[in-house]
N, CA, C and O atoms as CSV, one atom per row, in Angstrom:
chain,resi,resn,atom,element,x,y,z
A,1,UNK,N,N,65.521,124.053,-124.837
A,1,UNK,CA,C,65.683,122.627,-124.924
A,1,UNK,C,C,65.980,122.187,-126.350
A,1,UNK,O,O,66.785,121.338,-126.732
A,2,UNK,N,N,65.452,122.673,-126.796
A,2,UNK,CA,C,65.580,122.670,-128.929
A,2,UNK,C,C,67.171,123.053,-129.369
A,2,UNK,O,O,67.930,122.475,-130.147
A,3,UNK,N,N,67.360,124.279,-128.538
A,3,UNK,CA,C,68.190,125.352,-128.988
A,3,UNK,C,C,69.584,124.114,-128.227
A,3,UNK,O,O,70.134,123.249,-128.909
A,4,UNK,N,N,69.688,124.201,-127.705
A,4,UNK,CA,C,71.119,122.766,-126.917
A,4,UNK,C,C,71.325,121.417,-126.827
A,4,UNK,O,O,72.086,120.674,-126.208
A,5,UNK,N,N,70.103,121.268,-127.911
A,5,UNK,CA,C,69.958,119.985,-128.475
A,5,UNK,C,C,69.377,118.726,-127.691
A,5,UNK,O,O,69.490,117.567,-128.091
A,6,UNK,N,N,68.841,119.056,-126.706
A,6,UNK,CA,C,68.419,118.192,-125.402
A,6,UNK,C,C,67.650,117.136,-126.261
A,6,UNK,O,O,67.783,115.912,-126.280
A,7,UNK,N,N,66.753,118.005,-127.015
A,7,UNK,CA,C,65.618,116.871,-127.340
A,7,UNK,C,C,65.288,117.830,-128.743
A,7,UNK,O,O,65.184,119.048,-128.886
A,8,UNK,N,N,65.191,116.825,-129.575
A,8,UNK,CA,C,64.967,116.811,-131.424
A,8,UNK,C,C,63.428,117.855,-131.315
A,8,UNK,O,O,63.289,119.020,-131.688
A,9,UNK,N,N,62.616,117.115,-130.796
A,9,UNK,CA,C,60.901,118.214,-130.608
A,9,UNK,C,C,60.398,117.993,-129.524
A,9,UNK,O,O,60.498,116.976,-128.838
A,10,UNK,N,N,59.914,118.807,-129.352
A,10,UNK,CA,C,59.105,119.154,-127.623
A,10,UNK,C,C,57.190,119.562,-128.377
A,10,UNK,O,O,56.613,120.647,-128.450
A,11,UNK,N,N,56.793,118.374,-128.735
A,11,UNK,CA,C,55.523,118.371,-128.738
A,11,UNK,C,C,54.452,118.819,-127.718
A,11,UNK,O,O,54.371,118.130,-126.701
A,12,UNK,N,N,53.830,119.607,-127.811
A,12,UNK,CA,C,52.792,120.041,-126.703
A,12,UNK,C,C,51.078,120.197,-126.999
A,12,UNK,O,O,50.493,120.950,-127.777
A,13,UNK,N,N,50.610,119.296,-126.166
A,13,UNK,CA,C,49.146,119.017,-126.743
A,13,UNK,C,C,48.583,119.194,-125.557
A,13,UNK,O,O,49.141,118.915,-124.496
A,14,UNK,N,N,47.104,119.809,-125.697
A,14,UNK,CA,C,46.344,119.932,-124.685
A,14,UNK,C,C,44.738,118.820,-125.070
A,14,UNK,O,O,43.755,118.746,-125.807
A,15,UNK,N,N,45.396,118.197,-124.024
A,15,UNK,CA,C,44.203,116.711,-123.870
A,15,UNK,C,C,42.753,116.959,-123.714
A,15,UNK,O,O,41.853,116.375,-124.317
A,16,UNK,N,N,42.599,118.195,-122.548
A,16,UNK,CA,C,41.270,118.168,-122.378
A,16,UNK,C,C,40.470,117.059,-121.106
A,16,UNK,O,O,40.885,116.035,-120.562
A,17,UNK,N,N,39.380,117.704,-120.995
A,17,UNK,CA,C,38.373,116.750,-120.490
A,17,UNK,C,C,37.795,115.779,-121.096
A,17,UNK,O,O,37.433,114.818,-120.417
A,18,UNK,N,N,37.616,115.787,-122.208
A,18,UNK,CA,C,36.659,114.722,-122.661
A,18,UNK,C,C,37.541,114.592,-123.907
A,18,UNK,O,O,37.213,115.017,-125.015
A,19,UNK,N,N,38.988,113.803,-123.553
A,19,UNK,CA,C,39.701,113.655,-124.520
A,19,UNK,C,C,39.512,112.453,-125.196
A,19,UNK,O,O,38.410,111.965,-124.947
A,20,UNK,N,N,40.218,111.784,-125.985
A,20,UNK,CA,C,40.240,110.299,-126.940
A,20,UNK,C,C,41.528,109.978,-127.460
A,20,UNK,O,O,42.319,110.826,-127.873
A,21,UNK,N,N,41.727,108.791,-127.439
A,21,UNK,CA,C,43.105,108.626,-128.150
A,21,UNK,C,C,43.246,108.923,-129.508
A,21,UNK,O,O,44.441,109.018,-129.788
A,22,UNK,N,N,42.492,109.111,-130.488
A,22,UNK,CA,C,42.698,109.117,-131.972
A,22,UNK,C,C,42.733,110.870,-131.833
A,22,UNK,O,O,43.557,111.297,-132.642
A,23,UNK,N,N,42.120,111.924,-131.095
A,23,UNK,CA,C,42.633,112.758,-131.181
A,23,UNK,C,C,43.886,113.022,-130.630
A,23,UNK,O,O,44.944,113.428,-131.110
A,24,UNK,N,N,43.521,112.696,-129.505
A,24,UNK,CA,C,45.537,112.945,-129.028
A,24,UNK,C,C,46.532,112.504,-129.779
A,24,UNK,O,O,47.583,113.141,-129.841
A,25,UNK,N,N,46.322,111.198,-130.546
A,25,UNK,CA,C,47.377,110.958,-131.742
A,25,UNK,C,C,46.965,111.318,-132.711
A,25,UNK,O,O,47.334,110.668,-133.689
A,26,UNK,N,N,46.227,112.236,-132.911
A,26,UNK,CA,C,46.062,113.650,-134.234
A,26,UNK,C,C,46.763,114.634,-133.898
A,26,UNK,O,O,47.421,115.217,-134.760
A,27,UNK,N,N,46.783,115.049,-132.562
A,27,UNK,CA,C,47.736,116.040,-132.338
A,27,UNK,C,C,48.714,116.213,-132.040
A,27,UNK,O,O,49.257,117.307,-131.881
A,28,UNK,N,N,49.249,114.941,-131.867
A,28,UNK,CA,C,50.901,114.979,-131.694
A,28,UNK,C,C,51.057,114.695,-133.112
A,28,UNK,O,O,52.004,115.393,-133.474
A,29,UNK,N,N,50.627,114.047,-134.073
A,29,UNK,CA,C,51.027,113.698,-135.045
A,29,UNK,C,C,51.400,114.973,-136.010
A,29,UNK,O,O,52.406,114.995,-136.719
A,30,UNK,N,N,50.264,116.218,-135.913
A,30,UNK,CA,C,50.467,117.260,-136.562
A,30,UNK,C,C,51.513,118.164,-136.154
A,30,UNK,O,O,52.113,118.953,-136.884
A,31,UNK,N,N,51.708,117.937,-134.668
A,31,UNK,CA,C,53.279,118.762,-133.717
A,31,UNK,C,C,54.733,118.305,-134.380
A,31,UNK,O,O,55.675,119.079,-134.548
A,32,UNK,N,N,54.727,116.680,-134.773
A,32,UNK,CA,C,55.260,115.984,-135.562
A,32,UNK,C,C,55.666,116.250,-136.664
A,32,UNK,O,O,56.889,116.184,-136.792
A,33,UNK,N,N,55.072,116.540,-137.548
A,33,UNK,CA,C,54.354,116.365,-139.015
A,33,UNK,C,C,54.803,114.911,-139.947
A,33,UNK,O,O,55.553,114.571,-140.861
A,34,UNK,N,N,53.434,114.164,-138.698
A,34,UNK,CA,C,53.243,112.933,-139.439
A,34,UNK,C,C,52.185,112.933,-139.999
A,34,UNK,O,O,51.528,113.915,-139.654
A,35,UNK,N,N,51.423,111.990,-141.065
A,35,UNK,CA,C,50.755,112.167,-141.544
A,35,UNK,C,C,49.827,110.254,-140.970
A,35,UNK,O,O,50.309,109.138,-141.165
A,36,UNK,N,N,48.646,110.551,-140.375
A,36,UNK,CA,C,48.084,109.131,-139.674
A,36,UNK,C,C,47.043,109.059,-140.113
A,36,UNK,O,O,46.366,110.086,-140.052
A,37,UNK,N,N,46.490,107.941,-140.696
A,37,UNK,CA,C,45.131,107.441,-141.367
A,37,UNK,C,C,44.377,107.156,-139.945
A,37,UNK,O,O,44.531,106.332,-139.042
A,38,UNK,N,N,43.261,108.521,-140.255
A,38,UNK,CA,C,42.219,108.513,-139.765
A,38,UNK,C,C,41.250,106.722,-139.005
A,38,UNK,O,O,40.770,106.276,-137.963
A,39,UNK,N,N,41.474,106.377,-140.327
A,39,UNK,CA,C,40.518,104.753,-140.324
A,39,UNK,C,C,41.011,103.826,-139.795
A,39,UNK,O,O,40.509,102.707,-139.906
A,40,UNK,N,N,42.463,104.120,-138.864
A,40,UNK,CA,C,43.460,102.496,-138.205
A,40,UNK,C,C,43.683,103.393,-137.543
A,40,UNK,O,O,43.545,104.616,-137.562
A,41,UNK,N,N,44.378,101.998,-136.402
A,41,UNK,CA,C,44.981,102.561,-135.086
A,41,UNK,C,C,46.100,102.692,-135.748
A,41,UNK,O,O,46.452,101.934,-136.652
A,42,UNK,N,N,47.130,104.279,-135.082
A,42,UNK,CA,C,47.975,104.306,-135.518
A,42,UNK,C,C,49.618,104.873,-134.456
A,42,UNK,O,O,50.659,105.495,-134.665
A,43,UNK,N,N,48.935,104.167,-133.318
A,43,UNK,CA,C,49.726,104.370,-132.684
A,43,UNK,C,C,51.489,103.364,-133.034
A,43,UNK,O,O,52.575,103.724,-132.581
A,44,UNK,N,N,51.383,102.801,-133.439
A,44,UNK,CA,C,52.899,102.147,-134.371
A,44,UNK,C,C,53.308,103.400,-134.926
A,44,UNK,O,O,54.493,103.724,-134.845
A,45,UNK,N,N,52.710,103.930,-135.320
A,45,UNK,CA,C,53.675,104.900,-136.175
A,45,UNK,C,C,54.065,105.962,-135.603
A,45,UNK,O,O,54.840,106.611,-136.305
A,46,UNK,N,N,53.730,106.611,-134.129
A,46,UNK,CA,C,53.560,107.392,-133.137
A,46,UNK,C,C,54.887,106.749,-132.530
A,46,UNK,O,O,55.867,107.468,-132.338
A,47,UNK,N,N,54.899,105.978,-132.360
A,47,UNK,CA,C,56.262,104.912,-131.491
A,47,UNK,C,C,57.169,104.702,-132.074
A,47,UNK,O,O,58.282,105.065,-131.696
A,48,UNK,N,N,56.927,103.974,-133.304
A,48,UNK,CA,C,58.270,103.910,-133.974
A,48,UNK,C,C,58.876,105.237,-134.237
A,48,UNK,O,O,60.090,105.238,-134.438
A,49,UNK,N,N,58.066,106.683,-134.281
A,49,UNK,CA,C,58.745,108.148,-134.479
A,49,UNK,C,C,59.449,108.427,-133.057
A,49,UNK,O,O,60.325,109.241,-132.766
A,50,UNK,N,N,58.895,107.650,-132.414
A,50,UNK,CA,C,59.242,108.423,-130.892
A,50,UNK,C,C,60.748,107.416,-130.498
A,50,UNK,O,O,61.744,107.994,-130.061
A,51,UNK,N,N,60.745,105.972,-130.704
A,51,UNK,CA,C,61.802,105.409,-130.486
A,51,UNK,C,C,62.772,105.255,-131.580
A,51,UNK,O,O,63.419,104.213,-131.479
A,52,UNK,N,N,63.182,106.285,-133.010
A,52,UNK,CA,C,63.756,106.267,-133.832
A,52,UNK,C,C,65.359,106.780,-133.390
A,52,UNK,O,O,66.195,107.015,-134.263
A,53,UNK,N,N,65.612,106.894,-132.170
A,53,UNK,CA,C,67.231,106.986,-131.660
A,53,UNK,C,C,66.856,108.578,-131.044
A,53,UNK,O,O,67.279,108.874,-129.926
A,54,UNK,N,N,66.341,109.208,-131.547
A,54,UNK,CA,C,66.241,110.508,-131.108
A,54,UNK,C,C,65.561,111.107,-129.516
A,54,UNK,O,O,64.688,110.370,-129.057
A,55,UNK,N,N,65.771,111.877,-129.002
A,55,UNK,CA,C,65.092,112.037,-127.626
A,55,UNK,C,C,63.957,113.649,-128.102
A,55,UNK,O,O,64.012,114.696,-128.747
A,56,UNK,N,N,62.960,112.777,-127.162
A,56,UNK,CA,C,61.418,113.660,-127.405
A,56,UNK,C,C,60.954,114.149,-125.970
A,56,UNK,O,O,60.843,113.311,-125.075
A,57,UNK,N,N,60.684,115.478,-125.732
A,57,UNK,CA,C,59.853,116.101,-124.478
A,57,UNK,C,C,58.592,116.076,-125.153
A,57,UNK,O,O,58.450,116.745,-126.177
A,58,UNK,N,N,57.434,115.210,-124.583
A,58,UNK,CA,C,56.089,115.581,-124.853
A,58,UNK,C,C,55.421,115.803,-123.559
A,58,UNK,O,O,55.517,115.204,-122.488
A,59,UNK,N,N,54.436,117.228,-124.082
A,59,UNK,CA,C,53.511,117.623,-122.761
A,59,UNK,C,C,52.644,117.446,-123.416
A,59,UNK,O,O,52.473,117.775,-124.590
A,60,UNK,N,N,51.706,116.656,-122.410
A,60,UNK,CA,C,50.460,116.729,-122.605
A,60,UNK,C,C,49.336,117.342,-121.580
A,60,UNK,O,O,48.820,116.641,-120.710
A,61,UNK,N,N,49.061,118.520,-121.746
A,61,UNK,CA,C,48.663,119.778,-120.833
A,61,UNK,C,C,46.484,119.207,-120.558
A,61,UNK,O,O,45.470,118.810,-121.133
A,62,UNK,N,N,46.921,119.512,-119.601
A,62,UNK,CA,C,45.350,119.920,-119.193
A,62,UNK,C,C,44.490,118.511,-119.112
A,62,UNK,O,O,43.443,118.300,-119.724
A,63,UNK,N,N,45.159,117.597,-118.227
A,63,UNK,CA,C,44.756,116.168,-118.005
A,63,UNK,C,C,43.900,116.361,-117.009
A,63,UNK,O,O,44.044,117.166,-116.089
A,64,UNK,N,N,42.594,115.291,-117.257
A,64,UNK,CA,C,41.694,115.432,-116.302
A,64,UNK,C,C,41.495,113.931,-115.794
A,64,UNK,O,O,41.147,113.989,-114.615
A,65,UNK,N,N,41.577,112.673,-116.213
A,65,UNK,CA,C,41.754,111.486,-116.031
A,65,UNK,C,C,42.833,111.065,-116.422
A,65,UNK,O,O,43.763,111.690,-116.931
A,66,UNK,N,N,42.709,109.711,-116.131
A,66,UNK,CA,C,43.895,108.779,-116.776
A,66,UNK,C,C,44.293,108.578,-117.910
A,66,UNK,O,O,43.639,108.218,-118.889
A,67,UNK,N,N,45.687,108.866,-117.798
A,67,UNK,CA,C,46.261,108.699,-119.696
A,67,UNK,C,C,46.700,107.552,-119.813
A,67,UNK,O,O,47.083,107.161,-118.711
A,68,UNK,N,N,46.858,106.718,-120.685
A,68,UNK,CA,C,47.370,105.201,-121.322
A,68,UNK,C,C,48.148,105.992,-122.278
A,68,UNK,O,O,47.735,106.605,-123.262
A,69,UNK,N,N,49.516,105.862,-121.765
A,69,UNK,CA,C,50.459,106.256,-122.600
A,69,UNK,C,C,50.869,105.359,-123.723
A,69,UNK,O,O,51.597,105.703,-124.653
A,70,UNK,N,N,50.316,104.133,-123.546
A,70,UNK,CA,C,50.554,103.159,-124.442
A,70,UNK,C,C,49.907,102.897,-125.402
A,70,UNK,O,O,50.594,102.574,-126.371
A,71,UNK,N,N,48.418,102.898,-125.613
A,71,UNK,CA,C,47.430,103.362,-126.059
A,71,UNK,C,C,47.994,104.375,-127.197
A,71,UNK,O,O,48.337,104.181,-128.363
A,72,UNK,N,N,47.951,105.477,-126.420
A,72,UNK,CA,C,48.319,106.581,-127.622
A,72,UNK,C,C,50.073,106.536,-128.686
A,72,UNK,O,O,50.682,107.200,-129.525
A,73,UNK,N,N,50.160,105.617,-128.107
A,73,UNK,CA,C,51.786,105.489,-129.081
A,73,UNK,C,C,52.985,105.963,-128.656
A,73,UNK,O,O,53.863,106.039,-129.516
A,74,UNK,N,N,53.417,106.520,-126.829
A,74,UNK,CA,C,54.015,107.229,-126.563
A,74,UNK,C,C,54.850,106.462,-125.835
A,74,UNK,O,O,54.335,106.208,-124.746
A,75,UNK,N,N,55.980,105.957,-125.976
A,75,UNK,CA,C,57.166,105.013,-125.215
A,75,UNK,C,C,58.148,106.047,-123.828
A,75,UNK,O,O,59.171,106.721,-123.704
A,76,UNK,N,N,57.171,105.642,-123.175
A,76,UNK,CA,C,58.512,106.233,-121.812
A,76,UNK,C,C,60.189,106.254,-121.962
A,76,UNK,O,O,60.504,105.218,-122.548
A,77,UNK,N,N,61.021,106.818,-121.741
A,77,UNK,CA,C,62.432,106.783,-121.912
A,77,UNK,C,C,62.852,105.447,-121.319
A,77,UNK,O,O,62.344,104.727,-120.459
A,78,UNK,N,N,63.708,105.376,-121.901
A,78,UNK,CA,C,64.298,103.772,-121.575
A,78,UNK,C,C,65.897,104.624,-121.964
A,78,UNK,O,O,66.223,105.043,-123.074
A,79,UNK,N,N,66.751,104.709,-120.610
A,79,UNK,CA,C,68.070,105.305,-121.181
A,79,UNK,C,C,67.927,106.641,-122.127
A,79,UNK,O,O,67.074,107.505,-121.925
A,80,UNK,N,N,68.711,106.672,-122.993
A,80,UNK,CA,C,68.529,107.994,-123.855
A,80,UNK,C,C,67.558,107.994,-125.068
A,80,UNK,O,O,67.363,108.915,-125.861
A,81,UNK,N,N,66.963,106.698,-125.037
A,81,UNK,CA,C,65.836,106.676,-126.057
A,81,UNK,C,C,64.682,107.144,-126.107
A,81,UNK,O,O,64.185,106.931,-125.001
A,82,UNK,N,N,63.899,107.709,-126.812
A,82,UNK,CA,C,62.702,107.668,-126.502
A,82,UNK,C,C,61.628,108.864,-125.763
A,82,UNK,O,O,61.909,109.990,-126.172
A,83,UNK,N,N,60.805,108.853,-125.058
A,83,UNK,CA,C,60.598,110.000,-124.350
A,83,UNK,C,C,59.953,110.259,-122.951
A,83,UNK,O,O,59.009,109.728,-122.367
A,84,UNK,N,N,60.902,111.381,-122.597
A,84,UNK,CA,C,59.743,112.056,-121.719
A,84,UNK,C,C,58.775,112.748,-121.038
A,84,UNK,O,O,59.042,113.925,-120.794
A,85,UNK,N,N,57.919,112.401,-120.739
A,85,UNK,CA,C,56.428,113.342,-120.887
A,85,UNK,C,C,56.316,113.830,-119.346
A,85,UNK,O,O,56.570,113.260,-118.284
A,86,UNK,N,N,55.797,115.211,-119.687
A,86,UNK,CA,C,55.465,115.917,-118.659
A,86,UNK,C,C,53.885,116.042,-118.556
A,86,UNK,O,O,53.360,116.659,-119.483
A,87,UNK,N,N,53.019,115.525,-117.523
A,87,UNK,CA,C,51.670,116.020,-117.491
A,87,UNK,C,C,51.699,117.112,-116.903
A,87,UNK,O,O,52.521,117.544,-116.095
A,88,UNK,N,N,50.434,117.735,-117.480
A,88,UNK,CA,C,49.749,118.934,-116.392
A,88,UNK,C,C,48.469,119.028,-116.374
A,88,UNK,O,O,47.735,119.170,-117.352
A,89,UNK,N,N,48.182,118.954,-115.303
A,89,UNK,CA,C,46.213,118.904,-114.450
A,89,UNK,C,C,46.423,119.782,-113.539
A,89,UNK,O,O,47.455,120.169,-112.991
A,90,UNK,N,N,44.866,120.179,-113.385
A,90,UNK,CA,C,44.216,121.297,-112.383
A,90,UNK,C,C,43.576,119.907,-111.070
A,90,UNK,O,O,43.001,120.100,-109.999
A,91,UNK,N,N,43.862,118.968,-111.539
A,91,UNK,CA,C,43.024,117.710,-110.900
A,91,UNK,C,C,44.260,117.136,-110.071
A,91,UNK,O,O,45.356,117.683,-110.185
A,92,UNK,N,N,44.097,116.109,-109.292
A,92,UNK,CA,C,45.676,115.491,-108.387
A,92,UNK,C,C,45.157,114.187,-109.088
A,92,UNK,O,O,44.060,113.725,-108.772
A,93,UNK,N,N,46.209,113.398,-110.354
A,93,UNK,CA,C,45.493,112.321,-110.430
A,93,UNK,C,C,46.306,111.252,-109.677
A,93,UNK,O,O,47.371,111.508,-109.115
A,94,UNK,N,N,45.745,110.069,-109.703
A,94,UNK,CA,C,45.608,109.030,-108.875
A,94,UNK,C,C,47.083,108.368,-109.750
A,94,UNK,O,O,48.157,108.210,-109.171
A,95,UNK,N,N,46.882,108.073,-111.074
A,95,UNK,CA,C,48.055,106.937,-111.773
A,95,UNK,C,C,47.976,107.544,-113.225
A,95,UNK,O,O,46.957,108.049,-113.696
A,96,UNK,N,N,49.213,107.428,-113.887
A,96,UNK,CA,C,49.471,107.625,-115.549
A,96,UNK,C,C,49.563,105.926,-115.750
A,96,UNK,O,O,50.360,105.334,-115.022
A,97,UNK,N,N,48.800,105.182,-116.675
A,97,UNK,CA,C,48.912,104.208,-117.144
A,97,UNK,C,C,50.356,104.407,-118.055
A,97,UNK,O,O,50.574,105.550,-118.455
A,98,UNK,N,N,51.207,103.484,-118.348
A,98,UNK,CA,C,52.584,103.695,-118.968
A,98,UNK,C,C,52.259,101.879,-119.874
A,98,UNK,O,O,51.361,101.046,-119.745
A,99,UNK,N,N,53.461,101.941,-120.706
A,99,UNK,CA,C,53.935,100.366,-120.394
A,99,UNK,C,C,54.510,99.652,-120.034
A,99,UNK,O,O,54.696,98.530,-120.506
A,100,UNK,N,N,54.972,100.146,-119.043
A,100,UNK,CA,C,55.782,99.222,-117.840
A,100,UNK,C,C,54.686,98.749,-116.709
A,100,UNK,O,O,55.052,98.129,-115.712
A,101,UNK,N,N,53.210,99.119,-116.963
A,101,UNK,CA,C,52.941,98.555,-115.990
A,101,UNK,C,C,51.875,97.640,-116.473
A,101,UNK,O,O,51.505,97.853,-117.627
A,102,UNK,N,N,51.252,96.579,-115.776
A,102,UNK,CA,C,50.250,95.159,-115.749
A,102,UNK,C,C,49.296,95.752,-115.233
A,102,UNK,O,O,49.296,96.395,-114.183
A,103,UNK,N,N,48.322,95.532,-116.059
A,103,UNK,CA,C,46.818,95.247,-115.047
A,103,UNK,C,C,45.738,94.186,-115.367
A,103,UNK,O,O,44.758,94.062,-114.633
């Protein structure tokens, strides 16, 4: 996918059970190599990397609940912008929170 240019980086993070958003945007950030202050939310800077024109595969492996993709800084594809994420669980979950959706 790298090698034919599909997508600029194919970030791959394993979430876990008893995951958090400030780690999950520690670890994409380091797949990245962004550099995110610990002490703020820093999902802006997670987004603006992800919607900078370029196309991104992110996995985020080993989901056991619900992810808020929005939350963590991660913009669904919109056309060729942006990205898209592949989950993987041992679990059948119910919904991926995104931001396209209301609650």
């Amino acid at each position: 996918m790298l090698d034919d240019g599909t997508f600029k980086q194919v970030p791959l993070v394993a979430v876990s059970k008893d995951h958090n958003v400030k780690d999950i945007q520690k670890k994409l950030a380091d797949k990245l190599n962004l550099t995110l202050d610990a002490t703020k939310d820093e999902k802006g800077k997670l987004w603006n990397k992800f919607k900078n024109g370029e196309k991104y595969l992110v996995i985020l492996d080993d989901i056991w609940e619900e992810v808020d993709l929005k939350a963590i800084g991660i913009p669904v594809m919109e056309g060729n912008i942006g990205c898209k994420v592949v989950l993987t669980s041992r679990k059948e979950l119910r919904f991926v929170k995104n931001h396209n959706e209301s609650r």
